[in-house]
N, C-alpha and C positions, 0 to 999 in steps of 0.2 A: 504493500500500500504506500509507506512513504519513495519508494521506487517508481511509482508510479506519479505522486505527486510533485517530485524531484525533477521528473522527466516532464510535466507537463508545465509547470514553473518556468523550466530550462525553454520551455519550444514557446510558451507566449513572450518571454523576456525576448527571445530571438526576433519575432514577430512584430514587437515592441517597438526593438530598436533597427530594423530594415523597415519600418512605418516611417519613423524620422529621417531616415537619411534620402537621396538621393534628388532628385527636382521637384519644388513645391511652388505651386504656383499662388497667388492671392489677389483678389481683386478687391480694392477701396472705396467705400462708398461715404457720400454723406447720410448722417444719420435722418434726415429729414427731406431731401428731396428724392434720393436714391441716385442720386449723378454721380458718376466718379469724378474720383479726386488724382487732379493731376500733381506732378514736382512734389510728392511724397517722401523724405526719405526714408526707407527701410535699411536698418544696420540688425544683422547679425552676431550678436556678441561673440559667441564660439568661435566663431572664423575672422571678426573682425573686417566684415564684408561690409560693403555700404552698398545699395542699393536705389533706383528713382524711378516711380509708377509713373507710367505716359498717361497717354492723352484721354484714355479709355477705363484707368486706376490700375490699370496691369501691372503686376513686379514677379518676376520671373527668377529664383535663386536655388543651390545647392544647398543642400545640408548633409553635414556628414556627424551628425550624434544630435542628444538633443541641447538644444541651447534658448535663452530669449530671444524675445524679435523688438524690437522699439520700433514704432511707426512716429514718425513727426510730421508737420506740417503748421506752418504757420499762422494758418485762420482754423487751426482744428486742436482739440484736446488731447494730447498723445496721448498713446497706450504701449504698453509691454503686453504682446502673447507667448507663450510656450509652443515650441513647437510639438510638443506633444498634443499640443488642441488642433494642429491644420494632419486632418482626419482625410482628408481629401484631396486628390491632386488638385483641383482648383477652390480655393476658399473665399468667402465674402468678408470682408471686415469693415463695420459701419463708424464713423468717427463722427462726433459732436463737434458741432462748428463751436469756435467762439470769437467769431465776428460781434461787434458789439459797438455800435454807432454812437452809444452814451459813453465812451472812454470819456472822461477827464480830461481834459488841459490841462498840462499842468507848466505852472511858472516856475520859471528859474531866477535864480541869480543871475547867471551867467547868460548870456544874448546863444539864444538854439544854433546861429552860423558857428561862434567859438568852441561849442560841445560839439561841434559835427566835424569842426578840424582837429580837436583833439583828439574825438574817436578814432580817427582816422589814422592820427601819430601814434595813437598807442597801440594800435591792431596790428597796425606794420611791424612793430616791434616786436611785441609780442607770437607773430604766425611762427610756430615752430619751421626754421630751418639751420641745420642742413637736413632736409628729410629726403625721402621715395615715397613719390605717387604713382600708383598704378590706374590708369585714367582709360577709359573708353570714350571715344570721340567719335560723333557720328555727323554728316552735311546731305544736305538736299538743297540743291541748285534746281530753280526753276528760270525759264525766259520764254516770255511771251507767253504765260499760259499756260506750259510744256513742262515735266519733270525732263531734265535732260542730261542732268551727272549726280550721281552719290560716290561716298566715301566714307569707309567706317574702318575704324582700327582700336589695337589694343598695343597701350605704351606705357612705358616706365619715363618717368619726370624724375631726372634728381635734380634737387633745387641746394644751390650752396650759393654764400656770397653772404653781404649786410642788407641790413632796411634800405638803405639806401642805395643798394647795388643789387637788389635780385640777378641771381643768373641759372640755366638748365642745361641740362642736358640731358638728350632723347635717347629711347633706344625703341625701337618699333619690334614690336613683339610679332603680333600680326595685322593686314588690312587687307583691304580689297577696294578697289574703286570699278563701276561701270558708268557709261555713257563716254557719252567724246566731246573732249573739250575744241571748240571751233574756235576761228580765230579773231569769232567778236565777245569770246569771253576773255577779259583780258587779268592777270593776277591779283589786281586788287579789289577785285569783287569775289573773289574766290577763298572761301576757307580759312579759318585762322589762318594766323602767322604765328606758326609754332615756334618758332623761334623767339617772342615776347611774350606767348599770351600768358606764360605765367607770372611774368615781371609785372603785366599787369593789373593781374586778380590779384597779385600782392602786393599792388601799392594802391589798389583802389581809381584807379585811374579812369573808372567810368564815374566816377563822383566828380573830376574835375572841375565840371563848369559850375557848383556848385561851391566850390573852394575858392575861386579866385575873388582877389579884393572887392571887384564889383556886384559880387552875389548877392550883396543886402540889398542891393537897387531891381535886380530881376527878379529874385526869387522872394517868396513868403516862406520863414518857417515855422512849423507848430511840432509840436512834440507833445504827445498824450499817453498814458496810461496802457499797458499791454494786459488785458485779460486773462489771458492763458497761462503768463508767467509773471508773477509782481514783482522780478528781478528785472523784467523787461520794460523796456519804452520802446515809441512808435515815433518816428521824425519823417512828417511828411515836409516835402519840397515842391512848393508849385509858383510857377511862373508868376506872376503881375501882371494884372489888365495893366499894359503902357500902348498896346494896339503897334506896337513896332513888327516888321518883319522879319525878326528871327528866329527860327521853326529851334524850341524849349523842348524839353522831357517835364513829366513829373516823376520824382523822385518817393519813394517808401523806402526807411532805411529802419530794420529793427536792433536792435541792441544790449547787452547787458551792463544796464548803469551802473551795476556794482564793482564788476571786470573791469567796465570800460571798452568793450570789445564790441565790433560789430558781427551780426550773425548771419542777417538778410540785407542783401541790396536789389532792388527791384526799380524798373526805370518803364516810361512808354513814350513816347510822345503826346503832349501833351494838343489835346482838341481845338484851344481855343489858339495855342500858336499856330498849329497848323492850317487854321483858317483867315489866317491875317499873311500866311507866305506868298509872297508872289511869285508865280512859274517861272524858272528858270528857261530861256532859248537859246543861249548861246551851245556850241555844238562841244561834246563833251561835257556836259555840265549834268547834274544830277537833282532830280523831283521828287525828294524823299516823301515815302506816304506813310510809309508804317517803319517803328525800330523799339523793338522790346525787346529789353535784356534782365537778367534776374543772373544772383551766385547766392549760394550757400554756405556759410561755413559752418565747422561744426568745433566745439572743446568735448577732448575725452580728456580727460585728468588734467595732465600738464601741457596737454596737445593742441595746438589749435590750428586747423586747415579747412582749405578748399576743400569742400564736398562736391558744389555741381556749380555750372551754366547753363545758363540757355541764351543765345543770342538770334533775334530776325531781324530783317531788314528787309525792305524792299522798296525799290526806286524808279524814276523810270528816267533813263540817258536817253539823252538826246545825242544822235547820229546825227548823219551827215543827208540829210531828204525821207529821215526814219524819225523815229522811238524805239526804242527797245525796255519791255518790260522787264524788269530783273528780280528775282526775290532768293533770298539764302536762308536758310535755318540751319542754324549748327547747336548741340547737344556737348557737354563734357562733363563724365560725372568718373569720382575718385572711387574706383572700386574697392581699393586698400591702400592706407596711412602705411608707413615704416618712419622711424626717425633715423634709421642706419642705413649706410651708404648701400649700395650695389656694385659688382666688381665688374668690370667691362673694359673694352678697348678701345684706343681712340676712335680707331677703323669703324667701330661700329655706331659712334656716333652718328645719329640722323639730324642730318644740317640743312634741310630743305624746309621752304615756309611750309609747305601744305604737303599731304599725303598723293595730291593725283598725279601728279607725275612718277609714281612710285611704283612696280611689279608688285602683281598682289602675292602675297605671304598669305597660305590658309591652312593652318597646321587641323584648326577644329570649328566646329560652329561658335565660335566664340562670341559671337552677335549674342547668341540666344540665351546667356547666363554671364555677360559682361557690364550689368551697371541698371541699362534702361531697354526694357524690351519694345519692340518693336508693334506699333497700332497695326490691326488688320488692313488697314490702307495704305503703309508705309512697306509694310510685305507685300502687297498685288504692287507697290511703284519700284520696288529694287526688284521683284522678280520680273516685271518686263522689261526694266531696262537691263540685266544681267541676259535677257532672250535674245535682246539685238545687237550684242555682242558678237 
């Protein structure tokens, strides 16, 4: 009898722990409309995996034992689940919003432009490096209408240098790029430039217009009360009715007053600048209509880094007897932190701004469990374009 209870112990413990382990997938919901929830992040304690649900609440990850899961999100009440609760390869997980339109105002001492450059000197300082990031980066190139080139890869970032000197270096694990670049897409509308973009999520450099002496004349600032977390405050940024023609963002920057660190930076163009722009016609010039950017960062202990971006843009250039519609979305999310170096060669340094000019490297489906999974529309657009290859 206890042979028998020994043995059947023995086969659910087994059964137990092959439940936990291998691809689980989850999908994010708000608790009140049922819509997913996009820019998620899910970290993995066990593995120390970071994770970010698209456009549809999809997060797509490995497990190998059982570990917590932390869900965040900035207009939502995080949660910790077990993976011993995702019972199922695909699970639903509903989060409480806490958007909350009666936040506070709250007054300072200090004038909210001077706490928003401080933030900014202290955060620099503080970003743990020398580290390794291991980053999944993904682009979609549209013109006219047209999906007409992707790009996605898996890289290692080591970041050394001071605040005041970020520097990297790449090592490209694996990519893959389709479509064919013609030769009215020309470099600079094309794809990070790897070669800075971490100098500058590390110095804040999409804050800039926002920092300069003249910001207190453009911009309003208000800083309010963070609901979700009371260590937290909200510093919105928004332009000035002065009816001038220069196409503004507004700016959400969240923070922890008591660190002093920033956590979220979020930006869009701002409705009422861009209704006072006047159309550019000279040939070569540029009709921005849309440009949203968002980063993440995240503190583990003593750690503090880049989690994710999102950056879009789209324009429309003026040719020579044309237009040309343009639009870019690029994705980068930090699938795993290290604070210790990586041993490598010079030779293998990757010294190019962008991935397309690259031979694709496909060692494994690394898309489908590197960061941020793929919406059903974004898989029917890389599978045609990888068809007319």
């Amino acid at each position: 009898m206890k042979r028998k209870l020994l043995l059947f112990f023995s086969f659910f413990f087994t059964l137990t722990v092959l439940a936990q382990n291998g691809e689980k997938s989850i999908t994010l919901k708000d608790a009140e409309t049922n819509l997913p929830i996009e820019d998620a992040t899910v970290f993995v304690l066990k593995s120390k995996q970071t994770y970010l649900s698209n456009a549809e609440g999809n997060v797509t990850f490995l497990l190998t034992g059982s570990s917590n899961i932390q869900v965040t999100h900035s207009s939502y009440v995080s949660v910790t689940v077990r993976s011993s609760a995702l019972l199922k390869t695909d699970n639903v997980i509903y989060l409480k919003s806490n958007v909350n339109d009666l936040d506070e105002i709250i007054i300072t001492k200090q004038p909210p432009y001077k706490i928003l450059k401080s933030l900014v000197s202290n955060s620099v300082k503080r970003l743990t490096v020398p580290a390794r990031l291991k980053v999944y980066c993904r682009e979609f190139f549209k013109m006219n209408g047209n999906y007409s080139y992707y790009n996605d890869g898996l890289m290692n970032f080591q970041l050394f240098g001071n605040d005041k000197n970020f520097k990297s270096n790449i090592l490209v694990e694996q990519n893959r790029s389709f479509g064919l670049v013609n030769e009215e897409i020309t470099s600079d509308v094309l794809g990070y430039n790897l070669n800075d973009i971490m100098q500058n999520y590390y110095n804040f450099k999409y804050l800039n217009p926002v920092l300069e002496a003249n910001a207190k004349k453009k911009y309003d600032f208000v800083i309010k009360g963070y609901t979700a977390n009371a260590d937290y405050n909200v510093m919105l940024v928004t332009p000035t009715d002065n009816n001038d023609d220069e196409l503004r963002d507004d700016f959400k920057i969240i923070y922890d007053s008591k660190k002093k660190i920033i956590i979220e930076v979020s930006s869009a163009i701002s409705p009422m600048t861009l209704s006072n722009v006047k159309e550019k016609t000279a040939v070569g010039s540029k009709n921005i209509y849309k440009s949203i950017f968002k980063t993440i960062y995240r503190v583990d202990n003593d750690n503090y880094y880049l989690v994710s971006s999102k950056e879009e843009i789209g324009f429309e250039r003026v040719d020579k007897n044309k237009k040309t519609d343009i639009e870019v979305r690029n994705y980068f999310v930090t699938t795993n932190f290290s604070n210790h170096n990586y041993t490598y060669k010079e030779s293998e340094v990757f010294k190019d701004k962008t991935l397309y000019n690259k031979k694709n490297v496909i060692l494994s489906s690394y898309w489908d469990v590197s960061g941020l999974t793929a919406t059903e529309e974004e898989q029917q657009i890389v599978l045609k374009m990888a068809d007319r290859q």
